[in-house]
LUMGUTI-760150 format. One record per residue (C-alpha): residue in one letter; x, y, z. Coordinates in steps of 0.02 Angstrom, whole numbers, plus 50000, padded with zeros to 5 digits. Layout:
LUMGUTI-760150
residu = A	c1 = X	c2 = Y	c3 = Z
...
This chain:
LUMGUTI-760150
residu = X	c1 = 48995	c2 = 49746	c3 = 51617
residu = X	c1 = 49038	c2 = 49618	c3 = 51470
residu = X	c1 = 49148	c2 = 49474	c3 = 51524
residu = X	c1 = 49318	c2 = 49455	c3 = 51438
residu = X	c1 = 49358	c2 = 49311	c3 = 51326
residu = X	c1 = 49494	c2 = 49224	c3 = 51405
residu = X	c1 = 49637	c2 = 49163	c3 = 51284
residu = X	c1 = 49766	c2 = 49029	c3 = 51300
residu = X	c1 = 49909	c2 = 49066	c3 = 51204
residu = X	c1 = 49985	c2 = 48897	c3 = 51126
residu = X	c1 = 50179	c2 = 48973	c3 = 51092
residu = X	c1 = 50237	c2 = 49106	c3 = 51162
residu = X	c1 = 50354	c2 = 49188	c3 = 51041
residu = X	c1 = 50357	c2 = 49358	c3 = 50956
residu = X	c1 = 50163	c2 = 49326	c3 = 50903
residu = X	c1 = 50114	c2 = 49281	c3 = 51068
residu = X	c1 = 50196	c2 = 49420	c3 = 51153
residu = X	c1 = 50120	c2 = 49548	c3 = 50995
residu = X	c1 = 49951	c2 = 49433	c3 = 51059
residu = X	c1 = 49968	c2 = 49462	c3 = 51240
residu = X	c1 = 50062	c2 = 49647	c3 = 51249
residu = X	c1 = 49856	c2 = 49683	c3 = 51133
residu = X	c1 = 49763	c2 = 49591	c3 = 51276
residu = X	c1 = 49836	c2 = 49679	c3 = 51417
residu = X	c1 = 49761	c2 = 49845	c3 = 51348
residu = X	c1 = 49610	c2 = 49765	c3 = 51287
residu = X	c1 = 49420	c2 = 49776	c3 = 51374
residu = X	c1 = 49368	c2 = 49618	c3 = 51268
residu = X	c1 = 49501	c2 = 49480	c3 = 51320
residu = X	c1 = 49617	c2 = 49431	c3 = 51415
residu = X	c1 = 49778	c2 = 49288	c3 = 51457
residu = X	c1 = 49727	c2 = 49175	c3 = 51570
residu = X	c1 = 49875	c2 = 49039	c3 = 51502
residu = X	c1 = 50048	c2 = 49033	c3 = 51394
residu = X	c1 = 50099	c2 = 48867	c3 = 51349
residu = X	c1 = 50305	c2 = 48854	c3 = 51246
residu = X	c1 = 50353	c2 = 49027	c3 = 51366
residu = X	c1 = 50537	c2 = 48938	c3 = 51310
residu = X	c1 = 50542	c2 = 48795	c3 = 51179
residu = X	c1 = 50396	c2 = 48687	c3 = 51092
residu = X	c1 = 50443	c2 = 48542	c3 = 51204
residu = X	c1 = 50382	c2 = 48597	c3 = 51349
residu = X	c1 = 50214	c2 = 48492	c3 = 51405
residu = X	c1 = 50033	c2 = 48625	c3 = 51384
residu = X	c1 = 49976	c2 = 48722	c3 = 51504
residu = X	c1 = 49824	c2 = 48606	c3 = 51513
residu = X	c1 = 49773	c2 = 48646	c3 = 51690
residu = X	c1 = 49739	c2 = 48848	c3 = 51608
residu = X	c1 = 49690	c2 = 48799	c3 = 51466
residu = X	c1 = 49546	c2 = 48710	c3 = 51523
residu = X	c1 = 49480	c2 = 48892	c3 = 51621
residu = X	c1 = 49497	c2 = 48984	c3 = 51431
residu = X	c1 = 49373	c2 = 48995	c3 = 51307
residu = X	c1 = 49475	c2 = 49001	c3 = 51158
residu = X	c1 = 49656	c2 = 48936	c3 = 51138
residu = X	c1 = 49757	c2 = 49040	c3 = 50993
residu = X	c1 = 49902	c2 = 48924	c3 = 50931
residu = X	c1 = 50056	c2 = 48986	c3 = 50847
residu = X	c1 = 50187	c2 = 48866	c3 = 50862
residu = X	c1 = 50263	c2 = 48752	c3 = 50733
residu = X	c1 = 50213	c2 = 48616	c3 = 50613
residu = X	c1 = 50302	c2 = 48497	c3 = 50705
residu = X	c1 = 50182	c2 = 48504	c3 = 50847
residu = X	c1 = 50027	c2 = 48589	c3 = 50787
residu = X	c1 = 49919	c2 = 48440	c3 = 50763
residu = X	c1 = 49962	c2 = 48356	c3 = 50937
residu = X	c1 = 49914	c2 = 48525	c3 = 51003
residu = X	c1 = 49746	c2 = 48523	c3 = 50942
residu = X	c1 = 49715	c2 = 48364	c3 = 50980
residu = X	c1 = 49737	c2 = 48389	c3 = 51162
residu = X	c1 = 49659	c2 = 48549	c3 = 51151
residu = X	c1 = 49514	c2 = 48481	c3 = 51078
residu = X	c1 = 49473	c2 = 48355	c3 = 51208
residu = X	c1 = 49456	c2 = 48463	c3 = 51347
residu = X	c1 = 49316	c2 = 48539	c3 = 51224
residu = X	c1 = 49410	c2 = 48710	c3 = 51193
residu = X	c1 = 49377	c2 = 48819	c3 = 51038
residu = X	c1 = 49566	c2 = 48844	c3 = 50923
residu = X	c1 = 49613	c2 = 48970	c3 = 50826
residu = X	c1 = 49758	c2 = 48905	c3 = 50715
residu = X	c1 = 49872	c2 = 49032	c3 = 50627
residu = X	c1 = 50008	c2 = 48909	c3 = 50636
residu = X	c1 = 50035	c2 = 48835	c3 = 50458
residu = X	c1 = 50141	c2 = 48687	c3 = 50361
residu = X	c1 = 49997	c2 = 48573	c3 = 50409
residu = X	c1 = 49871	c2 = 48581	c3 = 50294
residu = X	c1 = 49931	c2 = 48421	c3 = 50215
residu = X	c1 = 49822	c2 = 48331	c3 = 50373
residu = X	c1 = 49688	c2 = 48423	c3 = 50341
residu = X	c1 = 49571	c2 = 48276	c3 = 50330
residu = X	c1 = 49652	c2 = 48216	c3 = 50515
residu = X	c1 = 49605	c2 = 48385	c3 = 50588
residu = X	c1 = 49434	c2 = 48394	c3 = 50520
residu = X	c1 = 49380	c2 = 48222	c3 = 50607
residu = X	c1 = 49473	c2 = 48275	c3 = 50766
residu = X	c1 = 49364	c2 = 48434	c3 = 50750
residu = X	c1 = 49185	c2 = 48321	c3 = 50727
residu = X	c1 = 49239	c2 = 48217	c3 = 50873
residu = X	c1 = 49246	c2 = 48325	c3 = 51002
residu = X	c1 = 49121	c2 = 48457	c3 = 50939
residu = X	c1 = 49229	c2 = 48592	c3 = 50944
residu = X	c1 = 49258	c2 = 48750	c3 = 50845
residu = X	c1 = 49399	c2 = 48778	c3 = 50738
residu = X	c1 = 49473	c2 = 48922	c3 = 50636
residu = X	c1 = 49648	c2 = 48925	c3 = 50541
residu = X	c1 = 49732	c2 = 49054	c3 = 50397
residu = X	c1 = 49875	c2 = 49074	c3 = 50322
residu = X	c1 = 49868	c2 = 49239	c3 = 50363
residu = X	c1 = 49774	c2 = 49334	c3 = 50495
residu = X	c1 = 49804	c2 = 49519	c3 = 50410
residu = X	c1 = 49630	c2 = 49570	c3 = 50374
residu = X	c1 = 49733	c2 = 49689	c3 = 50247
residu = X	c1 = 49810	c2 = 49506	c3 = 50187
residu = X	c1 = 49632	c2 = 49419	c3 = 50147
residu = X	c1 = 49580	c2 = 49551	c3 = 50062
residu = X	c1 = 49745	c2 = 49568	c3 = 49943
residu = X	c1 = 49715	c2 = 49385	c3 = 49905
residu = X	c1 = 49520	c2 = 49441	c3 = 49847
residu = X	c1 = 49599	c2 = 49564	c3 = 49731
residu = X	c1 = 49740	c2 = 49429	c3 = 49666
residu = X	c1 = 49585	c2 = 49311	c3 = 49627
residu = X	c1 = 49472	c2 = 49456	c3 = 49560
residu = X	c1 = 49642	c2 = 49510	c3 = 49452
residu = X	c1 = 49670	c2 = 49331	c3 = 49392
residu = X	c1 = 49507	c2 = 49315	c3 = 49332
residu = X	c1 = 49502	c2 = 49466	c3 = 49217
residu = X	c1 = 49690	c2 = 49449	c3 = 49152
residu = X	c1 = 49662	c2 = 49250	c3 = 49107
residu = X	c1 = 49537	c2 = 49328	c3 = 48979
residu = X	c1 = 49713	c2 = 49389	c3 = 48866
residu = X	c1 = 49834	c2 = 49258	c3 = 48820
residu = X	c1 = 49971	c2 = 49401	c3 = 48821
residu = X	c1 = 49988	c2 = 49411	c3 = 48987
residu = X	c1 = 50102	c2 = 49312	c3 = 49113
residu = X	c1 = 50081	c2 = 49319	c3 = 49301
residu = X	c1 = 50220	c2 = 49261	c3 = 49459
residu = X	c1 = 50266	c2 = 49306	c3 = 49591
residu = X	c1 = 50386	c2 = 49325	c3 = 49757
residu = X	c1 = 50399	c2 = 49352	c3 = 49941
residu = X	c1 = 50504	c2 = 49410	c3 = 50080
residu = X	c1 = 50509	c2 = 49377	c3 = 50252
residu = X	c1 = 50640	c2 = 49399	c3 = 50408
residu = X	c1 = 50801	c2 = 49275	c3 = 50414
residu = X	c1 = 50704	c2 = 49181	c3 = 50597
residu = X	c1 = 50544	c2 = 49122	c3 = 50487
residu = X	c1 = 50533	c2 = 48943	c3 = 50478
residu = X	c1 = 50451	c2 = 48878	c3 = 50338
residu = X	c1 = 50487	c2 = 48937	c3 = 50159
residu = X	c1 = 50390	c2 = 48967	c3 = 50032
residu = X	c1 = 50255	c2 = 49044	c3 = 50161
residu = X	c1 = 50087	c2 = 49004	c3 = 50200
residu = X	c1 = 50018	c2 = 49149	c3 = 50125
residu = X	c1 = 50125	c2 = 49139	c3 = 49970
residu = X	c1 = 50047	c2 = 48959	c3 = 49943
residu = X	c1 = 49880	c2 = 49026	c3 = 49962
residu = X	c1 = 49900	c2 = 49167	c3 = 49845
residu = X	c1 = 49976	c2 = 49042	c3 = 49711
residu = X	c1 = 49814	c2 = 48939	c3 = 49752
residu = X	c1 = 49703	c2 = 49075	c3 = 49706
residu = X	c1 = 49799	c2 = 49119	c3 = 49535
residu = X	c1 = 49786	c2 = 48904	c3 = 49492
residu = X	c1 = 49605	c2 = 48940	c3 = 49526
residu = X	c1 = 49588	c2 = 49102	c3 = 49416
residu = X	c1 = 49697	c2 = 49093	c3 = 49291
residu = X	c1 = 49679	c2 = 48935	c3 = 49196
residu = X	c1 = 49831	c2 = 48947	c3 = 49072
residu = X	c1 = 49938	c2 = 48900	c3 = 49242
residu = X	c1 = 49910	c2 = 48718	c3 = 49314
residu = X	c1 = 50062	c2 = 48701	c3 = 49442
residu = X	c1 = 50169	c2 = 48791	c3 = 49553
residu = X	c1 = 50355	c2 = 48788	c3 = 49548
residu = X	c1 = 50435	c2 = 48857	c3 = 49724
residu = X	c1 = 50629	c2 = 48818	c3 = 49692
residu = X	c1 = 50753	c2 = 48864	c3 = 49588
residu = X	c1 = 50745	c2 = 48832	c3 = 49409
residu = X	c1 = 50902	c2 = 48764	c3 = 49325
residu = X	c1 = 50781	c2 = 48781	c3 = 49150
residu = X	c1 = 50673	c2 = 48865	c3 = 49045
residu = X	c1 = 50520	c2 = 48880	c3 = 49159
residu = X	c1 = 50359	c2 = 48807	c3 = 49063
residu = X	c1 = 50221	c2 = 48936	c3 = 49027
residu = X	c1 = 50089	c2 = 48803	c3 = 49102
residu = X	c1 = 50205	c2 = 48826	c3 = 49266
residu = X	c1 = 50174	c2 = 48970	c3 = 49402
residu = X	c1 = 50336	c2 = 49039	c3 = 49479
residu = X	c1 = 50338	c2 = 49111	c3 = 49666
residu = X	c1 = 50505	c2 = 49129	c3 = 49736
residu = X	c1 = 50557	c2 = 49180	c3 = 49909
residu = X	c1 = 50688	c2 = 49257	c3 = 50002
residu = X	c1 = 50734	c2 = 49233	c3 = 50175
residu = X	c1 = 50843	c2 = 49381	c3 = 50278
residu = X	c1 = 50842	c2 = 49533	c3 = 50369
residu = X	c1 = 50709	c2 = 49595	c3 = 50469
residu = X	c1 = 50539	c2 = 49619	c3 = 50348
residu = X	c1 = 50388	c2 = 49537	c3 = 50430
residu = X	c1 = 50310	c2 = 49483	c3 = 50281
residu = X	c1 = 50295	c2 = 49550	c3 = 50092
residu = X	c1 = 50214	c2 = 49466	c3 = 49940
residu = X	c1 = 50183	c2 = 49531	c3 = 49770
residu = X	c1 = 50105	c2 = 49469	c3 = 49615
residu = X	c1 = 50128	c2 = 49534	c3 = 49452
residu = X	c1 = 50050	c2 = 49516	c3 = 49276
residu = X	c1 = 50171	c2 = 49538	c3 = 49134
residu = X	c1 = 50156	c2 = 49560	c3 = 48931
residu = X	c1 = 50223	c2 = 49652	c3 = 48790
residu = X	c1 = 50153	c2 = 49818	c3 = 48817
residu = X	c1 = 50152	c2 = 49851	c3 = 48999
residu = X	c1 = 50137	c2 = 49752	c3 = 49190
residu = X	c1 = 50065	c2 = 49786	c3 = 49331
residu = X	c1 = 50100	c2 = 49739	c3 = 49495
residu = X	c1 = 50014	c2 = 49710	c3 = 49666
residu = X	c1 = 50086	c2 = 49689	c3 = 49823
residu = X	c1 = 50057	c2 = 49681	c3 = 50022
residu = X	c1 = 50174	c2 = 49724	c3 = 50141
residu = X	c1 = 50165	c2 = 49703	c3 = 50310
residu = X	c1 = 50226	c2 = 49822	c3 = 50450
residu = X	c1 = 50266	c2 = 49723	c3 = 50583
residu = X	c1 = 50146	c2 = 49584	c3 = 50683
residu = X	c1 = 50021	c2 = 49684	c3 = 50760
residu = X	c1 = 49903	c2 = 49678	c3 = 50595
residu = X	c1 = 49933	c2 = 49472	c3 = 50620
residu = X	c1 = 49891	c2 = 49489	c3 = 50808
residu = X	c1 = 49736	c2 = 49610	c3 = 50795
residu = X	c1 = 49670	c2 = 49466	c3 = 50655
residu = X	c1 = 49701	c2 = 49307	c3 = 50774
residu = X	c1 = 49571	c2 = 49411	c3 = 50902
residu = X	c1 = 49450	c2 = 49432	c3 = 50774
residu = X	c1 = 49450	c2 = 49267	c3 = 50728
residu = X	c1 = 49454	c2 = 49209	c3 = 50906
residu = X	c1 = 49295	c2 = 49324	c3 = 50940
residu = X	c1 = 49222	c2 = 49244	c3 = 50775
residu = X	c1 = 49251	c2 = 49060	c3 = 50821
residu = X	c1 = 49201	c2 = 49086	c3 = 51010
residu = X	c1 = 49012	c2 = 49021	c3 = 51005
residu = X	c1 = 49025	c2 = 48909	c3 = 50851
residu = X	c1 = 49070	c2 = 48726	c3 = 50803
residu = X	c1 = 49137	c2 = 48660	c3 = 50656
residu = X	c1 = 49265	c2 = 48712	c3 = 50548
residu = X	c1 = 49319	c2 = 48867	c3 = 50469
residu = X	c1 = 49459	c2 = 48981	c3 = 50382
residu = X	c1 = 49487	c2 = 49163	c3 = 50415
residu = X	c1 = 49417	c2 = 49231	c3 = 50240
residu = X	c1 = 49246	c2 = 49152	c3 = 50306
residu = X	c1 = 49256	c2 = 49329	c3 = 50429
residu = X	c1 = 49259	c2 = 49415	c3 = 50276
């Protein structure tokens, strides 16, 4: 019979418990530690963490990188769907070589997700051809999420900067002006209960069309951290979740 992969959950809110309620019915993996069961300053569950083979963090920004540095020394593969620390890139990339570890990390573990953000780049691409054409966009998520604009909304106004060269920044606030048509606009709102929506659209004279993701709930997040923990198991180095694509 195939051995389980044994996860350590790093945060143990309503993604862990989506993570853990999917290996309790799983034949592939199962919880052998939960590290934040009540607040991010708790100390990890290094003693359990050191009998899993891959450690799934969703926690905060605020404690991510400390996380994966401790992680890392006892030689433990991460999965990282945490975001807001991207910034330290660089820093987590050397922690990474040093210990020989494997690392994955998304803004977004929706398989559904990754590939909306293929058809926002493919999209970009062709409508950049026709100077008539504007493109923004917007996203909504429940009044508990913590950072704002979200990691996936960044990435998606990454791969419209990439694609669509008539846009060069990104403007995430409020706009007390006339917005400048070199400038991409992706607003968000924050309330209610919606686990995540995000929508692009491309605008002109004569029509617009519009593409958008919404999620149902966390279970599509969940089902993508166990892919990429599966993924990430056997490997060094590091990687993002489109590379599983």
């Amino acid at each position: 019979m195939k051995s389980k992969i044994k996860i350590a959950l790093i945060g143990f809110g309503k993604m862990g418990h989506e993570i853990d309620a999917l290996c309790r019915d799983s034949e592939n993996f199962e919880v052998v530690s939960t590290s934040f069961k009540k607040n991010k300053d708790e100390s990890l569950d290094l003693e359990g963490i050191a009998k899993a083979d891959i450690a799934i963090d969703f926690t905060s920004k605020d404690v991510v990188l400390k996380n994966i540095e401790q992680i890392a020394k006892l030689g433990k593969n991460l999965v990282i769907g945490t975001t807001g620390w991207y910034g330290d890139m660089e820093k987590v990339k050397k922690i990474v070589e040093k210990y020989k570890i494997g690392l994955i990390y998304g803004a977004n573990f929706s398989v559904g997700a990754n590939i909306f953000l293929k058809m926002v780049a493919n999209s970009s691409k062709l409508f950049a051809k026709f100077p008539e054409y504007d493109v923004y966009g917007f996203e909504v998520h429940h009044s508990g999420k913590l950072d704002s604009p979200s990691g996936t909304a960044l990435k998606i106004a990454g791969k419209i900067l990439e694609n669509f060269p008539a846009k060069k920044s990104i403007q995430t606030e409020k706009l007390n002006r006339q917005i400048n048509p070199n400038e991409l606009h992706f607003a968000s709102v924050r309330g209610g209960r919606n686990p995540g929506f995000h929508e692009v659209v491309f605008d002109s004279n004569a029509d617009g069309i519009t593409l958008s993701h919404q999620a149902y709930g966390r279970v599509g997040f969940a089902k993508g951290s166990l892919l990429a923990a599966e993924f990430i198991k056997n490997k060094k180095g590091m990687y993002s979740f489109e590379d599983i694509l």
